[in-house]
Residue, then its C-alpha position, 0 to 999 in steps of 0.5 A: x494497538x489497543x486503540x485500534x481494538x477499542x475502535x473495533x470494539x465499537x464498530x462491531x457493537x453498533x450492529x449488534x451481531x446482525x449479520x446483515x451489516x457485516x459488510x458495512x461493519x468491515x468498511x468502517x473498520x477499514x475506513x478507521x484503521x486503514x485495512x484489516x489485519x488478520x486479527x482484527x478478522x479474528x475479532x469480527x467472527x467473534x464480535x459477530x459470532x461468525x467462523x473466522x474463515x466466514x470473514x476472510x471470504x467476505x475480505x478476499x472476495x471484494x476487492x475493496x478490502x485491504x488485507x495489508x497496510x498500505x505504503x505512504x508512496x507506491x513507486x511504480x518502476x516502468x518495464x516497457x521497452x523503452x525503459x528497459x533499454x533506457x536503464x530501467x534495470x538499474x534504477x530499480x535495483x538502485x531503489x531496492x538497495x536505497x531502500x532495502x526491499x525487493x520488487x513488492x515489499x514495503x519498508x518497514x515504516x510504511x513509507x514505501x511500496x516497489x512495484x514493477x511492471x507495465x508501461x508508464x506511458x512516458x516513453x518520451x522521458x525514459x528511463x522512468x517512474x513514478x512516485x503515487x501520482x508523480x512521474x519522474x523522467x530522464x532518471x539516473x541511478x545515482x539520482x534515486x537516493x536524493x529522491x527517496x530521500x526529497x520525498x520522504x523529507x516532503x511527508x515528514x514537513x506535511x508536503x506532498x510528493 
């Protein structure tokens, strides 16, 4: 963690308090570190003699900001009709208990994020979701381990999903 405020510590003395940068300031951040924690907000205000709450407005107001580290993989489970009657319902609680989250948490490693809702578009593959970028079709409950599991194997070999 104390790389991190050094990095910040950088960015922020390179525009010498001029408020006129504190946006570009709090992208670089985010480009370095990935998002922007609570306390490295608290360290902006201070860096750019600010009230913290000034910060957070500037954080909460572009979308472009992520206040929360993001998930290695986003499985985004369908809840389309289709789906739903498919069995969705169960491969969603089969992931929460694979993983042990609920729908909207993230591991605790940051490997993966649960989010449900809308429609895939893959009514012709249902029960189904995705994993980033992947579509998995045709999915069974007791299939959701070996796959979190395949995935997860994937990252640590520097593969993709």
């Amino acid at each position: 963690m104390a790389d991190q405020f050094e990095t910040v510590r950088g960015i922020i003395a390179r525009f010498h308090q001029d408020r006129n940068h504190l946006i570009q300031a709090m992208y670089e951040i985010q480009d370095s570190l990935g998002y922007i924690s609570d306390p490295i907000m608290a360290m902006v205000a201070e860096g750019f003699g600010i009230a913290k709450s000034e910060v957070a407005g500037v954080a909460t107001f572009y979308p472009h900001f992520q206040l929360k580290a993001k998930a290695r993989f986003v499985i985004r489970c369908c809840s389309g009709v289709v789906c739903e009657i498919c069995g969705n319902a169960d491969l969603r609680e089969a992931v929460r208990k694979a993983l042990r989250i609920k729908d909207g948490e993230m591991t605790r490693d940051g490997m993966f994020l649960l989010k449900v809702g809308g429609c895939l578009g893959a009514c012709d593959k249902a029960p189904a979701m995705m994993i980033n970028e992947t579509l998995y079709g045709g999915l069974r409950p007791e299939d959701i381990p070996d796959l979190l599991q395949r995935v997860a194997r994937r990252e640590l070999a520097g593969g993709k999903a």
